[in-house]
Each structure stands twice: as C-alpha cells, then as structure tokens.
N, C-alpha and C positions, 0 to 999 in steps of 0.2 A: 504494500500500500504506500502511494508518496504521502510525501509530506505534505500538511496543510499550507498551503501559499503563505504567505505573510498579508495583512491587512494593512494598507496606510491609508489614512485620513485625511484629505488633504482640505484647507481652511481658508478662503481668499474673498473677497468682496466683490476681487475684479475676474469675469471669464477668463481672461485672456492669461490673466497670470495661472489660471488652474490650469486650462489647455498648455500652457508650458511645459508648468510641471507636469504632466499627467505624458505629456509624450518625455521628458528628459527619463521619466521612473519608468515607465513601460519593460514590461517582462520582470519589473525586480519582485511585483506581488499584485496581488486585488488592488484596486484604486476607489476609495469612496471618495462626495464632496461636498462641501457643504460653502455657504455665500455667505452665512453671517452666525455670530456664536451661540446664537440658540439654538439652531441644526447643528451645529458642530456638539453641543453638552447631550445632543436626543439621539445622534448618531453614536459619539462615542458611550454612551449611555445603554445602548442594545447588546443583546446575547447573541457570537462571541465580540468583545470590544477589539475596537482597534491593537495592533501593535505599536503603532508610531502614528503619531497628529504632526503634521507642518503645520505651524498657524500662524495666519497673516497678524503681525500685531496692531496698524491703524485700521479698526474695521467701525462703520456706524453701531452705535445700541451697541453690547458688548464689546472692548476692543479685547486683543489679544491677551494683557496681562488679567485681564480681568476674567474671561473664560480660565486662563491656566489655574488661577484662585482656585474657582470653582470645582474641577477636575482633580487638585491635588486634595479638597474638602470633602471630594464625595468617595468613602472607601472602592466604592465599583469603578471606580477610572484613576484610582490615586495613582497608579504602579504603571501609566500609559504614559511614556518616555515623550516628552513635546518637546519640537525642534521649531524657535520661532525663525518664521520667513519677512523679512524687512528690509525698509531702507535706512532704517536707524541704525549707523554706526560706532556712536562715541563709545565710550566705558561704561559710562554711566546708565544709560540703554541696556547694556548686555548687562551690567550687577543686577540693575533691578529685573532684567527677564530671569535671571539667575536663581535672585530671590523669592520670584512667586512660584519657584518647581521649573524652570526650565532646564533641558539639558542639554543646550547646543544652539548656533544660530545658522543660519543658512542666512545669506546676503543679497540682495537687488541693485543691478541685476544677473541673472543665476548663471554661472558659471558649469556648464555640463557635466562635465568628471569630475567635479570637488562635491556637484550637489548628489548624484549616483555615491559616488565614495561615503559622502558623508552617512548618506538615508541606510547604506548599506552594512555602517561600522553599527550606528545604532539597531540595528532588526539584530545583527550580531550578536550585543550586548543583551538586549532584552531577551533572543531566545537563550541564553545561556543562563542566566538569571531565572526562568521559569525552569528550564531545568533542574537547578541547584533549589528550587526550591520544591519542587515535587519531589525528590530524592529526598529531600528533607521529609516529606509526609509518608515516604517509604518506608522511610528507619523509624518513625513513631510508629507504624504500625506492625513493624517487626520485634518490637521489645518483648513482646511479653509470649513469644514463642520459645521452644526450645532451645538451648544454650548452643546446641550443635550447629541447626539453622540457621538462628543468630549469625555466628559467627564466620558462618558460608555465605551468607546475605550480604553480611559487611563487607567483605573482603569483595564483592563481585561491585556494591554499590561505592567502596571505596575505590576502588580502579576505575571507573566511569566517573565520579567525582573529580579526582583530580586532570583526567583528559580533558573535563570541562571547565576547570578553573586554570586551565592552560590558554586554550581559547579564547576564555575568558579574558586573560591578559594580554593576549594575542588581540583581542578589539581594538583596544589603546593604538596598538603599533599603525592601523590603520592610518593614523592619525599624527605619527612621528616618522623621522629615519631610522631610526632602529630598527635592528635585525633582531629576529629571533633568537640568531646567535648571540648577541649582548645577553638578552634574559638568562638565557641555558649558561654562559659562563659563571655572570654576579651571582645566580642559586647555586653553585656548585663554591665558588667563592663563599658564599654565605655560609653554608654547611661545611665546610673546611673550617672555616674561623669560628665558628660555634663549636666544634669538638675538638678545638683547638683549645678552646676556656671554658673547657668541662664541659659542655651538655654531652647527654650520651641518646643512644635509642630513640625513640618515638622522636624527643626533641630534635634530635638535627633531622632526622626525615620530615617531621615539621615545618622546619627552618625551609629545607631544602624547594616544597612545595608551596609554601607561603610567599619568598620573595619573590615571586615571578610578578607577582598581583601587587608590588610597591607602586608602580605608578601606574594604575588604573584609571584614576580620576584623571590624566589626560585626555579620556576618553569625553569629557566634557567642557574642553577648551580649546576657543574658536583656532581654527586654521590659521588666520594672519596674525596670530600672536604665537601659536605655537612652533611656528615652520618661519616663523621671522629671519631674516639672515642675520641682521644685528642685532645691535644692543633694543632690548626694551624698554618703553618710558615708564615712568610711574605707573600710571593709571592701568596700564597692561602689565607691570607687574603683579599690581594685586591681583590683576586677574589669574594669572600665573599660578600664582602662589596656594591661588584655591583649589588646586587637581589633589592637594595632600590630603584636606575635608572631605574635597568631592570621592578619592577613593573609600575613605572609612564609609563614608555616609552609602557606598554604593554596597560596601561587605558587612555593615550593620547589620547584629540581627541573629547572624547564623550561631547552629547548636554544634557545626564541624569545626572541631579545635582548629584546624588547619584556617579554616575563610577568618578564624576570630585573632587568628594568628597573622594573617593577610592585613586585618582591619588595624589593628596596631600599629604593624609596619609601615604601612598606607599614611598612615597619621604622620606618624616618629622619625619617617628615616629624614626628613630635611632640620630637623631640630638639630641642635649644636650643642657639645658640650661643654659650652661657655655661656650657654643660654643667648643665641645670638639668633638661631634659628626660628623657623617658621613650624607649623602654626601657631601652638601656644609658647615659645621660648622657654620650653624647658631644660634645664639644666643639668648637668652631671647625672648621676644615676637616678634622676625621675625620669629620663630618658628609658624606657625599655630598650633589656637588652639585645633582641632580635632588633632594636630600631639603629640603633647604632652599628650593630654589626653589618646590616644589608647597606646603611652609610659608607662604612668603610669599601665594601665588597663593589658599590655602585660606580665611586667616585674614581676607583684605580681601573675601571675597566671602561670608562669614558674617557680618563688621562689616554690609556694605549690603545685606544680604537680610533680608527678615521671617522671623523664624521662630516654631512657636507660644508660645515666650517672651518674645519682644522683638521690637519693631517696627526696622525698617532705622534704623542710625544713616546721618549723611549724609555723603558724601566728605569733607567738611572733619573731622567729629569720627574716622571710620576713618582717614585718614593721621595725625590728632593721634596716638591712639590707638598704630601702628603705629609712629610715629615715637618713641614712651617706650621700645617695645624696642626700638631700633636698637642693637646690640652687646650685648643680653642675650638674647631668643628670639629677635633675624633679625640673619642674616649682613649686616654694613654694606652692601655692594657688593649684593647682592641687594634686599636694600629701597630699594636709590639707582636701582635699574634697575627697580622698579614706579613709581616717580615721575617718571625720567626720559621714561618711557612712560606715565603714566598717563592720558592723551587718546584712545590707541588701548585700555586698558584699558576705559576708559568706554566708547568703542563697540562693544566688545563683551557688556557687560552692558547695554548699550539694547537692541541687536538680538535677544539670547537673553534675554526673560523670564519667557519660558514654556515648556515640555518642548516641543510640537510634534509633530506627527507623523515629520518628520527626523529626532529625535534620534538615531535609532542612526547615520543615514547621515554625519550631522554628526561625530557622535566618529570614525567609521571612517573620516573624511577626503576624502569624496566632496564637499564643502566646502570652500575655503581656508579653512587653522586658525588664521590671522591675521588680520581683519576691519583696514581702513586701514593695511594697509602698503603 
C-alpha cells in the first residue's frame, strides 16, 4: 500500500498568488485553498488536517498572524507546522510570525527551488515527528505485557526510533551546507569524549544518538540568514541565535531518554563556560555535561572541515584555536579529553569524509561509534 500523499494548505487573498504556488508544489502532495482565514481555520479544522498551511500574512478580516493564534489555540490544528508566505521582510516581521507559532517564512516574490526545498524540508520534519510520536503510543501500550515481549518490542521499536531521529536531523541539513558526514563525525567525536570522562554503557550510546539532533532548530530559520555568506547584523543574529530554543522546543516532550537527551543538547551546546553563551548564559557546570561535550566535538570539526566560506584550517591551527578558549567557551576537563584523544579523533575524521550510503546505518549504531579503540 503507498503512502498517504502529504496534504498542504495553501492560504492567499490573491488567485494568482495561489495558482503560483499551486503549480511551483505540484507533485510534492494534495493541494487545498482557501482566500481568506476563516476557510483557512474550517479547512484546517476537518478530518485528516493539513500537514503544512503556507499562509499569506496581509489578508482582509483575519490576517495571517492572527489565524496562526488561533491554530496554535485550538489542540486539533496546534501540531500543523505554518510557513508564513509574505512580502514582509524586516526582523521584526519574522520575531513576531515566530512568536505567534510560526515555523518558517517563504518570501514574495517566490523563488522556485528555495520554495519546493523549503515546503519539502518541512513535510520532512513533520512526518518524522508523527512518527516519533506514534512509536511513542506503541511503547505505552506494550508495558504491561510480558517481560520477554517487552523486550523484543523494544529492541525492534528502538532500531526504527533512532533511523528516524537521524532523519530527523537530516531535515535541518536541508537547510545548511553541511554534510551528513559532519553529523556522523561530531557523534562519534561526542561518544569518544564522553567515555573519555567516565560515562560508560547506555550513556555514551546515548550521547552517540543524541548529538546528531544538536542543531535541529535550524530547521526553523529563514534561508537568507542562514546561508548568508557574511557577517550577520544584529537583528538577524537574534534570529540566529533562536534555532538553540527552536530545537529543544521541537524534542520537548518525549518519554525516549535518547530525544530528552537530544533536547538538552539542542538547548546547551552554544552556552559557554564562562557564561558568555547563548540561550540562557549558563555557566560552568550548570552547563550539562552532554552540552559541553557535543561543544567541544562541534566546534573542532567545523575548524577542519571546508565549508562554502572557509577552507579547513589544519589540526595544529584548530587545537591552537581551541586551546584560546580553554576556560572561556570549553569546559577545561572536556577540551583536555579531545586532546588526550585526539589520535582516535583523527581517525575518525579520515574514515568519514564523505556522507556514504551508510550514513543512517552508521549514526543508528549498526557500526562501532568508536573507530580505534
């Protein structure tokens, strides 16, 4: 049996801007529409609901921010991911769509392959997310069977969980230069350096599965701030700065150690241990430990990677580098345990330099997630 199409909603005042959109989405799913936001709350309102709403936000009688209210208000369309479509560019535009539950902008006028890209990273996001959460009503309803079962359940529903919190993190990239090959290094980095500073068992296979999902919430920040060539202003940094939130906020929730381990990381790893970092400027060890470590593991394999701005610095300039913030962005004791290791570090960034066709199987762990030890 296929799969159910994906449903989008598409929300505009003007024809001609829905006949746009309606032919640029063509083949990617259903197409609904609606002219103004009270069809839009009675459409997304019906059984099954939309996957994704584009919605125009100056619209007469409800405008855009003000349907999104509503939508995030009513529990039947709260979880219905809105991409507002606009000619409102400033910052201050995008905080407040931001603020009333949006997750994304699309811009006028639409841009063909950024607007496909985009619609297509979120249907991504959102079906992995029902996923993770039906698997979730899965394991509630297998507790209370036999311990044998149990335990053959788990082991079948924990292998499908993390292919999809792989995925999962794999949405984001839609969205960035990075390769999948960066992710599959810095978790392998990560779990090196965790059982480098005592964790054992469960914890670094944890570790190992969790970092992949540190910067998820890019998956909610616009294109021309994220893929900027230079420097960012102000006002686009804050925006920036909110993918740390926007990941916690996106792995909120969950009863798998692993996503509650994700959601920390998501938060933690831009914090500084000088308390200089982002979100809440936490300090020294109110920092969680996985938050720091995926810090370290993040920041040394962006130093030696190429990216479309800067060519790889070389191991000696990245630990110089690394070694300026020791006790200002990295915890002393965490950055002493990427160098005490950094021999097995290196072979692991020899052997992953390119995504592969493994990749997913590699993060899920069907690979030792230690190379030379």
């Amino acid at each position: 049996m296929n799969a159910r199409r994906p449903h989008i909603l598409l929300v505009d005042d003007t024809p001609e801007n829905l006949d746009i959109l309606g032919a640029l989405l063509a083949g990617i799913g259903q197409l609904s529409v609606a002219t103004d936001g009270e069809k839009a709350l009675d459409l997304a309102g019906r059984e099954p609901p939309p996957d994704l709403i584009l919605l125009d936000v100056m619209m007469p009688g409800l405008d855009g921010y003000e349907v999104c209210r509503r939508l995030q208000a009513n529990a039947a369309t709260s979880r219905i991911p809105v991409v507002f479509v606009t000619t409102l560019g400033s910052a201050n535009d995008e905080m407040r769509g931001f603020e009333v539950g949006a997750v994304d902008y699309i811009h006028k006028p639409f841009h063909p392959a950024l607007v496909r890209r985009r619609v297509e990273a979120q249907l991504q996001l959102k079906a992995a997310r029902d996923v993770l959460r039906d698997q979730n009503s899965v394991l509630e309803g297998l507790v209370s069977e036999r311990t044998a079962k149990l335990r053959e359940a788990l082991a079948t529903i924990r292998a499908n969980s993390l292919e999809t919190i792989v995925r999962l993190s794999r949405a984001a990239e839609f969205k960035d230069d990075d390769t999948g090959a960066h992710v599959l290094r810095m978790s392998r980095y990560s779990a090196v350096l965790g059982a480098e500073l005592g964790l054992e068992g469960d914890e670094v296979d944890n570790l190992l599965h969790a970092a992949p999902m540190h910067d998820i919430g890019k998956i909610g920040i616009p294109d021309r701030i994220l893929l900027k060539p230079g420097k960012l202003d102000a006002d686009e940094w804050l925006i920036m700065r909110r993918h740390a939130e926007m990941g916690g906020e996106i792995l909120a929730g969950s009863d798998s150690p692993v996503i509650r381990l994700g959601e920390q990381i998501a938060r933690s790893h831009h914090e500084k241990w000088d308390g200089s970092g982002y979100p809440s400027g936490l300090r020294g060890e109110e920092i969680p430990l996985a938050g720091r470590i995926v810090a370290v593991a993040d920041v040394f394999d962006a130093l030696t990677s190429r990216r479309p701005y800067k060519e790889p610095f070389t191991v000696e300039r990245s630990v110089s580098i690394m070694r300026e913030g020791r006790g200002a962005h990295f915890d002393p004791r965490v950055l002493d345990a990427l160098l005490d290791v950094l021999d097995r570090i290196l072979e692991i960034k020899e052997n992953h330099q390119e995504e592969g066709e493994s990749w997913v199987r590699s993060v899920a762990g069907v690979d030792s997630p230690a190379e030379g030890s």
